[in-house]
matplotlib code that plots the C-alpha trace (Angstrom):
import matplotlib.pyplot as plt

x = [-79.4, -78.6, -77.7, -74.7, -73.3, -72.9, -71.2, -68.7, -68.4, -67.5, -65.5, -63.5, -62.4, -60.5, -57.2, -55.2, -53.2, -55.8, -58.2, -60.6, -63.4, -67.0, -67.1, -64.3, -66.1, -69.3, -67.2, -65.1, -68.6, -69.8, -66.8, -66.3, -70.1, -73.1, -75.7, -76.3, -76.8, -77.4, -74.8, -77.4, -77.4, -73.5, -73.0, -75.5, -74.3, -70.6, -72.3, -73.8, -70.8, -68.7, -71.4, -71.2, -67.9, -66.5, -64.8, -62.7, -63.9, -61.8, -63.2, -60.9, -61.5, -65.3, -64.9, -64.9, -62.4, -62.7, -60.5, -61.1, -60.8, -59.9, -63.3, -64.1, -61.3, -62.7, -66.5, -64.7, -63.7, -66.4, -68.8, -66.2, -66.6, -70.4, -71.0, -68.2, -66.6, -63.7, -62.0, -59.9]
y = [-60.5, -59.8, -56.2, -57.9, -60.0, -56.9, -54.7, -57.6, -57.4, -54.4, -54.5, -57.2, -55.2, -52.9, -53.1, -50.2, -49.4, -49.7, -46.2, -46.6, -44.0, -45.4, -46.6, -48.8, -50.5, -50.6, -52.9, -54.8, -55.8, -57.0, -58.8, -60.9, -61.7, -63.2, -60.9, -57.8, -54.1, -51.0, -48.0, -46.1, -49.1, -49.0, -45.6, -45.6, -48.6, -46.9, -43.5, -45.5, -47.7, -43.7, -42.2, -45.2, -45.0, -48.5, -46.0, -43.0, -40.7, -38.4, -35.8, -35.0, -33.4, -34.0, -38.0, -39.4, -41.9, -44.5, -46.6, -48.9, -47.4, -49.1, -49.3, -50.8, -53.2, -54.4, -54.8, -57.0, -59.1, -59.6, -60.1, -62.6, -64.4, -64.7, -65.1, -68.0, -66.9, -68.7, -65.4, -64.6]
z = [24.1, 27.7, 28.2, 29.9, 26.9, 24.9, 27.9, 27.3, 24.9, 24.3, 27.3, 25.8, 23.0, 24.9, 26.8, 29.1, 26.1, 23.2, 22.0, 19.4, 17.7, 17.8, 14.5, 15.1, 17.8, 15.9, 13.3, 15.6, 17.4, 14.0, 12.8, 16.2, 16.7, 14.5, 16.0, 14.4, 16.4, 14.7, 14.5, 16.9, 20.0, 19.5, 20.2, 23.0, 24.9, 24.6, 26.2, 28.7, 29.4, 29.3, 31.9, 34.4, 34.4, 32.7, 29.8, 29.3, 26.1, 24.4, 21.7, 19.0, 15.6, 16.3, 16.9, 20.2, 21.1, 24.0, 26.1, 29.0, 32.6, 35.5, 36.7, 33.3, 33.9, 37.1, 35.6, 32.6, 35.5, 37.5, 34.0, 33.1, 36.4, 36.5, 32.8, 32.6, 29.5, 28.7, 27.2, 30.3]

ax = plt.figure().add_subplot(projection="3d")
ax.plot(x, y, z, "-o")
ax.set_aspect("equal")
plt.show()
């Protein structure tokens, strides 16, 4: 798998409004897709998707929680537009 199909994901999970904890996204990625990732390449593509930016991360009672930035918005977008995914 490109490393750009699962930024998108993950990307497409999230909305302004919508905050979920890791292992929410770790089973929303397996319920909407046939391929399989690990726990471990979950929570790394969301620290690495936090550090460049494309998410906001919250730590609350030891759990972080993410949410889509703007810049994460914007990179949804473009991914959309050179990937031609029909999920706009």
């Amino acid at each position: 798998m490109d490393y750009n199909q699962l930024k998108l994901k993950v990307l497409e999970l999230f909305n302004q409004s919508v905050e979920y904890e890791s292992s929410q996204v770790l089973a929303l990625v397996v319920s909407k897709n046939e391929e399989r990732h690990s726990d471990k390449a979950i929570e790394m593509a969301l620290l690495r998707y936090w550090r460049q930016g494309l998410l906001r991360r919250e730590r609350r009672d030891g759990r972080f929680y993410y949410s889509l930035s703007e810049r994460g918005e914007a990179r949804r977008t473009w991914l959309r537009s050179i990937m031609g995914s029909s999920e706009a």
